[in-house]
N, C-alpha and C positions, 0 to 999 in steps of 0.2 A: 638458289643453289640448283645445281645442273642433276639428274640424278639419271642414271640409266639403268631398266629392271631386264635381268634375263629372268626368263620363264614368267614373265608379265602376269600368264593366263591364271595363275592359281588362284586360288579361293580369298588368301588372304593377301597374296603379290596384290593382286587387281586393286584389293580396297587400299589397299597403304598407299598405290599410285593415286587413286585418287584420293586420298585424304591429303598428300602432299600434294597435290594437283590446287586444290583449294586451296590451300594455304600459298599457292603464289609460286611455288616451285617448276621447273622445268621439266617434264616427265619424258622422256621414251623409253623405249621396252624394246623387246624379242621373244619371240614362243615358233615350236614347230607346231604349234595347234593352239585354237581358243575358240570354247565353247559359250552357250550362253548359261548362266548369265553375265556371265565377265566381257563378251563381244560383245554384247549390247551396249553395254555399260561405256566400255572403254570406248566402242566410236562416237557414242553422244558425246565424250570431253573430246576427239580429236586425238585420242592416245593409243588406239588401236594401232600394230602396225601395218605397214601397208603394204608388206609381204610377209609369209610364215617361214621361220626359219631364222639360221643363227649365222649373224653376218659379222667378222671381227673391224670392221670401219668403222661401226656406231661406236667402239669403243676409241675416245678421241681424250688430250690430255686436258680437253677443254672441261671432263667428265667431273663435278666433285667428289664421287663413289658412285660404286655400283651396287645393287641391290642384287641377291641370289635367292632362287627359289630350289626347293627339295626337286623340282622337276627335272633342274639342268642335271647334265652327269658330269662328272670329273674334268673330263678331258673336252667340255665344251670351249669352242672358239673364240669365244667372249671373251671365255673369263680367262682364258690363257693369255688373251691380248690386254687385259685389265693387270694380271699379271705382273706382262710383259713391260707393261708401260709404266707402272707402279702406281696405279690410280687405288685411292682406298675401297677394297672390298668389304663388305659386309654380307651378313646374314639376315634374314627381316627381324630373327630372334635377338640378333645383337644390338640390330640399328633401334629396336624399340626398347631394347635395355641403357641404351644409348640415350636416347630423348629422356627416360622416367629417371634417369641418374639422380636426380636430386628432389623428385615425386617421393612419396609414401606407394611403396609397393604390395600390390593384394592380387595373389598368385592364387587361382583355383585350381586344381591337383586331382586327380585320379582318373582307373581308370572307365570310369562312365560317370552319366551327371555331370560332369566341369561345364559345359556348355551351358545349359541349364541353370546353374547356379550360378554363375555370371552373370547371365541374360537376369534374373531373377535382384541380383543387385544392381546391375546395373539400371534397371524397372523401378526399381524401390528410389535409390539414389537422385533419378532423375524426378518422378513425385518430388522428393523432399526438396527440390531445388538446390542440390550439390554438384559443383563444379568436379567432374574428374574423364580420366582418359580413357579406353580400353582397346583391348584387343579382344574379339569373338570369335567363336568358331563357327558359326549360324547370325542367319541375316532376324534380326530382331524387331519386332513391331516398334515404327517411332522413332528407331536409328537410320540413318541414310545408308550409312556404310558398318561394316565390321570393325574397322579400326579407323578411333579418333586422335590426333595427335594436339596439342596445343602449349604454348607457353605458360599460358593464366593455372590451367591444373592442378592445383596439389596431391593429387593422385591420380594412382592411374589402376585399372583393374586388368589384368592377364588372364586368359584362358591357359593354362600351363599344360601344352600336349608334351607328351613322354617319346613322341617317335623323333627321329633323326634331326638336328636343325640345317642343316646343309649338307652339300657332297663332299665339301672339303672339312665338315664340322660333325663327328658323330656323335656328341654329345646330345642328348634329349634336350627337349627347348627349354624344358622349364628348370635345368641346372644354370640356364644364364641370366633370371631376374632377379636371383636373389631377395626375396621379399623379407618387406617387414609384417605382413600377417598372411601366412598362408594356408588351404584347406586344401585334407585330402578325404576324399569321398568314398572310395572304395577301392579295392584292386583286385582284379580278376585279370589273368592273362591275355593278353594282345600283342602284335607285332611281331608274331615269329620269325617272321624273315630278318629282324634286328635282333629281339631276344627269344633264342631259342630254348633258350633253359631258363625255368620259371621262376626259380630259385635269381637267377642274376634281373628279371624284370622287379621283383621286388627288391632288389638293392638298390633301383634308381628311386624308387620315392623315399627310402632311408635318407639318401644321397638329398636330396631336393629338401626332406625334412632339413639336414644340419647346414643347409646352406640360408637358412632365416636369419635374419640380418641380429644383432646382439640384442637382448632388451623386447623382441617380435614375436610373434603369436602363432601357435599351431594349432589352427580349428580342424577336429578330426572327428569322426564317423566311429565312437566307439562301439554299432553294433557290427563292424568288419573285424575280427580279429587279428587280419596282418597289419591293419593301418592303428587298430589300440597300441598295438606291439611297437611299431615302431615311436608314435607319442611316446609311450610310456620308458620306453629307452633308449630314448634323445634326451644326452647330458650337457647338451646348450644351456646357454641364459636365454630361456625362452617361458613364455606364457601357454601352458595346454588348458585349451578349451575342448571340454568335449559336446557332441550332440547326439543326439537319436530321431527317431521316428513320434514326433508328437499325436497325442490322440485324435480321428477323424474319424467318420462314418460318411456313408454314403447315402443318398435317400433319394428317390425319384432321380436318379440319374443327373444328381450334383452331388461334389464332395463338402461337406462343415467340417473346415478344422475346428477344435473344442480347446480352448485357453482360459484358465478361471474362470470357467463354470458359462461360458460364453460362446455363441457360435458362428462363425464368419464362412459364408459362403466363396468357395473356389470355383475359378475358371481354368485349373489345372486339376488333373484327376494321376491316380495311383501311388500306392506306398511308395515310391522309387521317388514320384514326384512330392511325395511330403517328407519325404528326408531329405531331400533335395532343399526342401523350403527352409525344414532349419537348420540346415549348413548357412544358407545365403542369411540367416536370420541372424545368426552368430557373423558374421564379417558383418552387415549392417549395424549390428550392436556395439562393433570396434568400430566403425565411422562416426558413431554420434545419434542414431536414430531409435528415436523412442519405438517403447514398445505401439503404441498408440500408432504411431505414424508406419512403421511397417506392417502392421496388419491393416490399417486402410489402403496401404498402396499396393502389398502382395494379392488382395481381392479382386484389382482390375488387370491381374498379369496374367497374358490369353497362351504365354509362351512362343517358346522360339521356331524357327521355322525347319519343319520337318522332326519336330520333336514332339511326337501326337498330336501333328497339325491333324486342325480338322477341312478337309477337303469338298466335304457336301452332307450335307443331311436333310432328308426328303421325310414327311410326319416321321415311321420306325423305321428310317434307313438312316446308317452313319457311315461314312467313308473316311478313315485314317492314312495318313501315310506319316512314316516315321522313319530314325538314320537307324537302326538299329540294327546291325551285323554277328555283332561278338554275343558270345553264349549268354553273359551275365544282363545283355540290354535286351537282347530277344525276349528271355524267360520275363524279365521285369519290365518291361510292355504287353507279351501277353496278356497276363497276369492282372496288368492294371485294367486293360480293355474288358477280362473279364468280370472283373469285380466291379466295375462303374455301369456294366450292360450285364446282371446278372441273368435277365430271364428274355436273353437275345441268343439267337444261334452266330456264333463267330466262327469267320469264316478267315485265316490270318496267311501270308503268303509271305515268302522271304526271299532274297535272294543275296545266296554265296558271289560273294564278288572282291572278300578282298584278300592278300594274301593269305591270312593265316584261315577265313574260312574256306579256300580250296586248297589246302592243303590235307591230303590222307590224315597227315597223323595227330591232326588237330580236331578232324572233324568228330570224331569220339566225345568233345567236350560240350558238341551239342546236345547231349543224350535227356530226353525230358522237356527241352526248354518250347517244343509246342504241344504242351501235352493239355493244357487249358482249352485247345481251338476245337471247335466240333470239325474244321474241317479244315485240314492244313496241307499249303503248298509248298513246294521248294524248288526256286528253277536257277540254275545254272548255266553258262554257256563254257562248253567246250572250250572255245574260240579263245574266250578271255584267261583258260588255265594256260594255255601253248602261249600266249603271248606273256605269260609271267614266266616263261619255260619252268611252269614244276609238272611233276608226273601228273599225267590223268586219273582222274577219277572217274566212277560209274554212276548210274541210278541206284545200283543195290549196296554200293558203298554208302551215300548219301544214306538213304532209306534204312540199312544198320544203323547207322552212327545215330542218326533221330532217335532209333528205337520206339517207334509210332508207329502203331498198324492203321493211322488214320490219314497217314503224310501220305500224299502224290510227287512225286520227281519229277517236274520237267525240265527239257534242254533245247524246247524252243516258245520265245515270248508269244507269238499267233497264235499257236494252242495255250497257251495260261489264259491270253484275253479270251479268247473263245470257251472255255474251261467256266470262265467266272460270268460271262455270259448268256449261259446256261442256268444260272440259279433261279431263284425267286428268293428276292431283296428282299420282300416284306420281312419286318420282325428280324432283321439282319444287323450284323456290322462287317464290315469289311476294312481288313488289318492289314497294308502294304508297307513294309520294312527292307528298306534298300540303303547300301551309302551309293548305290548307283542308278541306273533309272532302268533295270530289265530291259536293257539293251534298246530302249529309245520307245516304251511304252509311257503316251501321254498320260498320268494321271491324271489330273481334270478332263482332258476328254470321255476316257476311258468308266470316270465315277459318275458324268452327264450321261452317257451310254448306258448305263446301270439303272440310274434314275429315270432315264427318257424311257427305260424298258417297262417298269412298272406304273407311270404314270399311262402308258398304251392301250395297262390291260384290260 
């Protein structure tokens, strides 16, 4: 099959290209920009284009369909001429609802965690030697790619994101898999610029709830009170599974989960990441996997990447980087760093970067969430509010809305590095929480810098 992606560059465009790349298919693409890791990537296969920008020739009736990414906008060139010609469009959300059509569908749900418990089944699944598909939001230790497609399959596992599936499609992605078991983890408000009233963002996982295929399974997060709510008044023919936070403790800086009277050492740490675990515990229990066999194989899961990755750790120095933006995944990273590094001074840095955290009237909902950090940043650029044209914001804005007399504001990346520079790392961790990168601050260099400092002294 012939296939051609606009907006190539994305996260999950790139890996579907090359997942169907491997399987034999014909790939070209289009993007006004492609960063790494997706450039890298795409020119090892030859799928890189070989100019940036949106040309309507590649769109040719020789095309089998075309693939769309949330990047293109409406009245892109392409897809007017895809259109125009009548070649089949798709969404990446549709084409993969497409492929799993006749797969056993397992849709992971909410808003934080989905990534993570994905990655955590899909970890488990692959130990036990089960054949199945997925889609991820994060590149996973042992996976090549984010998205795997195949024939052989009998299932497939979705990361079920809630924001936009296309320009020409505003339904959330995860109303098009329609699963037969699916988990929802928690909901805290996100994606303002799509739901601006909180009240209608909680109606799309009701909405996702009653779309569980007849006879299928709703693993839910009873200690969230909107997501018990919604189980418990969902009048489908469906299976409610509920979960909680199972018993752990922390000791010498590893987490033991405790299971009849047992204790199994983790290479994931924080409450967020042990609820996390028994969500993923409950969908591996609907696949077939013994108790026995997901507890040996949850033991060697080191996690997904930029999800409390760990970046360097020097004897008592640790360096974090993690995607954490939204109110509800800050405070619950925090939190876990403290509690895993209790008699370390934490040092935690954030940065607003995506719509709904520079937005004024959102930024209120940060209030608390670095309240664990002995010593907390928050940098923003200007730059990047104007080009989402929303109103500016200040330092003293920010610095209210945290409600932290311990928070710093900055609005340029050389004083943050310079800032963190200045410390002494001994007896330290350091906490970096971006879905962007502080405007092109190398982590790994950046945590060698750190390290190379202390080792000097």
């Amino acid at each position: 099959m012939n296939y051609h992606f606009i907006a190539i560059g994305g996260a999950v465009m790139h890996n579907l290209a090359i997942a169907l790349h491997h399987k034999g298919h014909k790939i070209t693409g289009s993007d006004d920009e492609i960063f790494d890791p997706a450039k890298s990537r795409l020119e090892a296969l030859g799928l890189l284009p070989k100019n940036y920008g949106w040309f309507p020739e590649k769109i040719k009736p020789s095309l089998d369909a075309v693939i769309v990414g949330m990047h293109a906008r409406k009245d892109n060139p392409e897809l007017a001429r895809a259109n125009e010609i009548g070649i089949k469009i798709y969404s990446f959300p549709e084409f993969l609802y497409q492929h799993a059509l006749k797969k056993k569908r397992i849709v992971i749900g909410g808003s934080h965690g989905k990534t993570t418990i994905t990655a955590m089944v899909m970890h488990v699944l692959r130990f036990c030697n089960m054949d199945f598909d997925y889609l991820v939001g994060a590149q996973v230790a042992d996976f090549e790619v984010m998205v795997r497609i195949s024939d052989e399959a009998p299932v497939m596992i979705f990361e079920g994101d809630e924001y936009l599936t296309a320009p020409f499609d505003p339904r959330p992605k995860f109303h098009l898999y329609h699963p037969h078991i699916a988990l929802i983890s928690g909901i805290a408000w996100d994606h303002i610029n799509v739901f601006p009233d909180f009240d209608d963002y909680v109606i799309q996982f009701s909405m996702f709830a009653e779309m569980i295929e007849d006879g299928g399974s709703l693993i839910y997060n009873e200690e969230d009170e909107l997501v018990r709510n919604i189980a418990l008044e969902n009048t489908n023919n469906i299976v409610r599974i509920p979960y909680n936070t199972p018993e752990y403790y922390v000791k010498d800086g590893l987490t033991q989960l405790v299971f009849n009277g047992k204790e199994y050492s983790l290479k994931v740490f924080g409450r967020h990441n042990l609820q996390n675990l028994a969500g993923a515990w409950k969908v591996c229990r609907e696949c077939g996997v013994s108790e026995k066999d997901f507890l040996e194989a949850i033991a060697s899961y080191e996690g997904a990447a930029r999800r409390l990755e760990k970046v360097l750790t020097y004897e008592q120095t640790h360096i974090f980087r993690d995607f954490a933006h939204s109110p509800s995944k800050l405070k619950a990273t925090v939190n876990a760093v403290r509690e895993q590094y209790p008699g370390y001074r934490l040092v935690a840095c954030m940065e607003l970067h995506t719509f709904s955290s520079l937005s004024k009237n959102f930024l209120k909902e940060y209030k608390g969430c670095m309240d664990e950090a002995d010593v907390a940043f928050v940098y923003f650029n200007p730059h990047t509010i104007a080009l989402k044209k929303l109103p500016p914001i200040t330092i003293h804005d920010v610095f209210t809305a945290f409600a932290n007399d311990k928070l710093q504001v900055l609005t340029d990346s050389d004083t943050l590095v310079q800032e963190l520079k200045n410390y002494d790392w001994i007896n330290s961790v350091l906490l970096l929480m971006s879905s962007g990168n502080f405007d092109g601050i190398n982590i790994k260099e950046l945590a060698h810098s750190l390290i190379n400092g202390i080792k000097n002294e």
